[in-house]
C-alpha positions in Angstrom: -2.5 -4.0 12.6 -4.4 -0.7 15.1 -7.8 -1.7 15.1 -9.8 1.1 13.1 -10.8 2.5 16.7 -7.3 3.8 17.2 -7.0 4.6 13.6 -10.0 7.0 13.9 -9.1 8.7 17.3 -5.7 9.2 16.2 -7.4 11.5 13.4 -9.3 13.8 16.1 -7.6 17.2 17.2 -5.8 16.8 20.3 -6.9 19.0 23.6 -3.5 19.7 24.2 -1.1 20.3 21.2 1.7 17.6 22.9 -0.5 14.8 23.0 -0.6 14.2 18.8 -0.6 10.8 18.0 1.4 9.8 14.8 0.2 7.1 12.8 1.7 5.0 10.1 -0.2 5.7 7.2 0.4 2.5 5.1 -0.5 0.1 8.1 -1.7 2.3 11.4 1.3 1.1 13.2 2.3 3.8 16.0 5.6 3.9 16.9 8.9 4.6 15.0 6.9 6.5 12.7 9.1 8.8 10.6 7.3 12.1 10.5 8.9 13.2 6.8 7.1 10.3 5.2 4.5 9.7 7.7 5.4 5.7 7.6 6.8 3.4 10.1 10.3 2.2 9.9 8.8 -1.4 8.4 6.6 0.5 5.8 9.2 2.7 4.8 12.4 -0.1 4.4 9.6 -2.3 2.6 8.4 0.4 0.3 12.3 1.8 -0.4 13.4 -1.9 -1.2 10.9 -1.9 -4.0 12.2 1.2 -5.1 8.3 3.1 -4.5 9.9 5.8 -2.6 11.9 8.7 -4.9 15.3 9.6 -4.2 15.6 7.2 -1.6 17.8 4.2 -1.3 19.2 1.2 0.7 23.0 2.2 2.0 25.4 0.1 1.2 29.1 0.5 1.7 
């Protein structure tokens, strides 16, 4: 879990427009962070094997 420190200066504007800082919503996790749902990868399989997320589904094949 990002300690609430990270969480909060993640949320201030950026000096420089590169330097944004993408945030899991769901858990505050930083990397792999899918910017379409704004969740990380372990968020986003968790939430779309409980079915939470529409239109979305595990592959299978």
């Amino acid at each position: 879990m990002a300690t609430t420190a990270w969480m909060n200066k993640s949320k201030l504007a950026p000096k420089f427009k590169c330097r944004v800082v993408r945030r899991c919503q769901v858990c505050g996790r930083s990397r792999a962070v899918y910017r379409k749902f704004r969740m990380c990868r372990v968020c986003l399989r968790d939430k779309a094997n409980w079915g939470l997320i529409p239109g979305l589904k595990k592959a299978s094949w």
